[in-house]
N, C-alpha and C positions, 0 to 999 in steps of 0.2 A: 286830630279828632274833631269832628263837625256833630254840634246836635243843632237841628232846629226849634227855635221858642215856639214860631208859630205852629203849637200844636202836636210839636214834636213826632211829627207827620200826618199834619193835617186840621186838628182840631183850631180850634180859634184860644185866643191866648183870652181871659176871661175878665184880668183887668188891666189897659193899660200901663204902661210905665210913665210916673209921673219923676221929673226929675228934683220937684223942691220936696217930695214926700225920702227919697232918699237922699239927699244933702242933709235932712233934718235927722236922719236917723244915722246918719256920718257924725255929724256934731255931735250925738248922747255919746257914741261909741268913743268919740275924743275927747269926751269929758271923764271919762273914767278913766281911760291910758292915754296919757297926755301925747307920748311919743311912742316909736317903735318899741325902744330899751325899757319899757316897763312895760312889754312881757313877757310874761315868765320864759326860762327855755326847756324842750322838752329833746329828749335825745335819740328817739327815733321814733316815726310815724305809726310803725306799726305795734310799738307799746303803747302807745295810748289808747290803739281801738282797740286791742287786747282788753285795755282798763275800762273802756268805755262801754264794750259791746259783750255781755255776756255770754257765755257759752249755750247753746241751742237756739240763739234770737235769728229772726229770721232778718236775713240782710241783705239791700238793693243796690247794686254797686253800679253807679251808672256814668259812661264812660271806661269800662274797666279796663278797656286796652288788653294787655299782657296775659290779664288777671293774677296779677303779683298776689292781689288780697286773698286771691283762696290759699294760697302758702301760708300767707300771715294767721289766718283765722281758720283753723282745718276743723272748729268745732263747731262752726257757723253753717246754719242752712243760707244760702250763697245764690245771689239770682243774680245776673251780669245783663247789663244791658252797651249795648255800642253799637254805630250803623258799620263801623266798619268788620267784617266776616272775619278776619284773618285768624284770629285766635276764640273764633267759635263761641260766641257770646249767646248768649241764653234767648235773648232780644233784642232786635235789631233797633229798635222803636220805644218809648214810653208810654206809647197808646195800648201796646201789647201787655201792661202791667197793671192789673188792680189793687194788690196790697191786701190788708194791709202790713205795712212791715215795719218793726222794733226798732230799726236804724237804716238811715242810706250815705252811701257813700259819696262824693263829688271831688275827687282826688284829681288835681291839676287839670279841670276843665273849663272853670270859669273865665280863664284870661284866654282862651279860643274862643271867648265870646264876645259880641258886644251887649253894654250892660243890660238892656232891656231884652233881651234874649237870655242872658242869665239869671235875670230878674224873674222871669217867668218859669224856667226852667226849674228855680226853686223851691217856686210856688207850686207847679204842678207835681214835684216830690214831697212837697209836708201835706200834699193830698191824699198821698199814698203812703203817709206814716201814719200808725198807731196813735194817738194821744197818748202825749208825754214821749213820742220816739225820736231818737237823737240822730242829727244829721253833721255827718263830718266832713268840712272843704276845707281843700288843702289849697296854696297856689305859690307860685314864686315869691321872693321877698323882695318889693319895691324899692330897697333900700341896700340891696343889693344886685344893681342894674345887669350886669352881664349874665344871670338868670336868666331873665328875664328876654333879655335882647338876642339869645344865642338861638330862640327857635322862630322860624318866619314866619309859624303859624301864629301866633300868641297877637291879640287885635285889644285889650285892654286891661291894662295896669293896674290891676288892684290892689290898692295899698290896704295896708291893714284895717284902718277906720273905714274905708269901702269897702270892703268884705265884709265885717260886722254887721257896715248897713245895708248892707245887701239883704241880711238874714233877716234882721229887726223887719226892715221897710217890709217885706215877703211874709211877716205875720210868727217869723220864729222866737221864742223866750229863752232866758238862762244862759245868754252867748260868753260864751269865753273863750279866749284868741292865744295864740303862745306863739313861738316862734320856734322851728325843729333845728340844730345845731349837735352833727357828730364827726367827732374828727380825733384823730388820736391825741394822746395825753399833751404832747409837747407841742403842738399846734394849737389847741384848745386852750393850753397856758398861754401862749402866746399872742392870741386870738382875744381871749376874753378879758384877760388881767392886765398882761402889758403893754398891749396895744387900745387896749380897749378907750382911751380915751379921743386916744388917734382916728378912731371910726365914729364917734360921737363927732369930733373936732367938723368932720367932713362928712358928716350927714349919712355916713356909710352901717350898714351893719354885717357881723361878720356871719350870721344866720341866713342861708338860703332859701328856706321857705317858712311860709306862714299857716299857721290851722285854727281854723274855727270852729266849734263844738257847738250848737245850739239844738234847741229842741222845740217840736213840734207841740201847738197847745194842750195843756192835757183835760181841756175841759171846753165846749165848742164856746162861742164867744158870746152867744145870749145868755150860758150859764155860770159864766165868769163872772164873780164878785154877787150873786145873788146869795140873801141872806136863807140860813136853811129852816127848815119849818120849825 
């Protein structure tokens, strides 16, 4: 899956990518989850936007590939964006999409990027959220390498504390990060309880991908923190 930042076919990307403005918002994000294992786990992706995304909100699923998510969410007004045709996306382009919309999607695209192409691609999606609308990325789990390594498109490694600052640095509030882990009963025992100290030992974790929930500001930024009349 290929999205272009610059413009996302065409336009100019509107602020730089600066690299110490996100190392600085890596750092907040690792001051509150020190490591991978202190986040929480969630046991399938597609309950959480269930939980997330309420029923009639309108929703920007960009990158949709497949479109797995209109299965997941059958009560959601549903707008798909992707360059690739094969499975007949809504829009080919992001320049084609005004908004605004209640939540968007970004489910395993960020690591076909490089970061400042992510970085902006972000930004040009909390353009086209609602204030206060919630944007959900998903991506491999760094900490569980052969995810990761198994597909030759995949160009950067976002570990958890960079994906958060990914959001932060891009102007999003409210980030909260989990980790998705489902697997049957006696694996999941075995995985999480008896082994689990073993995948700590070696830096490993037994959760395959990571998500992170943030939201779009819900008040523009000259109007944030003014006192009311």
């Amino acid at each position: 899956m290929r999205l272009r930042a610059e413009g996302h076919g065409g336009a100019p990307v509107s602020e730089p990518f600066r690299h110490g403005v996100q190392l600085a918002a890596r750092e907040r994000v690792r001051a509150r989850w020190k490591t991978v294992w202190n986040l929480p786990v969630v046991r399938r992706l597609r309950d959480l936007l269930a939980r997330e995304i309420p029923p009639g909100a309108r929703v920007l699923d960009v990158g949709a590939g497949s479109g797995a998510v209109r299965r997941w969410l059958p009560e959601r007004r549903l707008t798909t964006v992707d360059p690739d045709p094969t499975y007949g996306p809504d829009h080919a382009s992001l320049d084609e999409v005004t908004g605004p919309y209640d939540a968007a999607l970004l489910l395993e695209v960020v690591e076909h990027l490089p970061p400042a192409e992510a970085q902006a691609l972000v930004r040009a999606i909390r353009a086209r959220l609602a204030p206060g609308g919630v944007l959900v990325v998903s991506t491999p789990n760094t900490f569980q390498p052969p995810v990761y390594l198994r597909d030759a498109t995949h160009r950067t490694p976002f570990c958890y504390d960079e994906l958060g600052g990914l959001l932060e640095a891009a102007g999003y509030e409210e980030l909260c990060l989990a980790r998705v882990y489902n697997d049957s009963f006696l694996r999941k025992l075995a995985r999480r309880y008896l082994f689990g100290w073993l995948f700590r030992l070696l830096g490993l974790d037994f959760a395959p991908q990571i998500v992170a929930v943030a939201r779009a500001p819900r008040s523009a930024p000259a109007e944030r923190g003014r006192m009311p009349p």
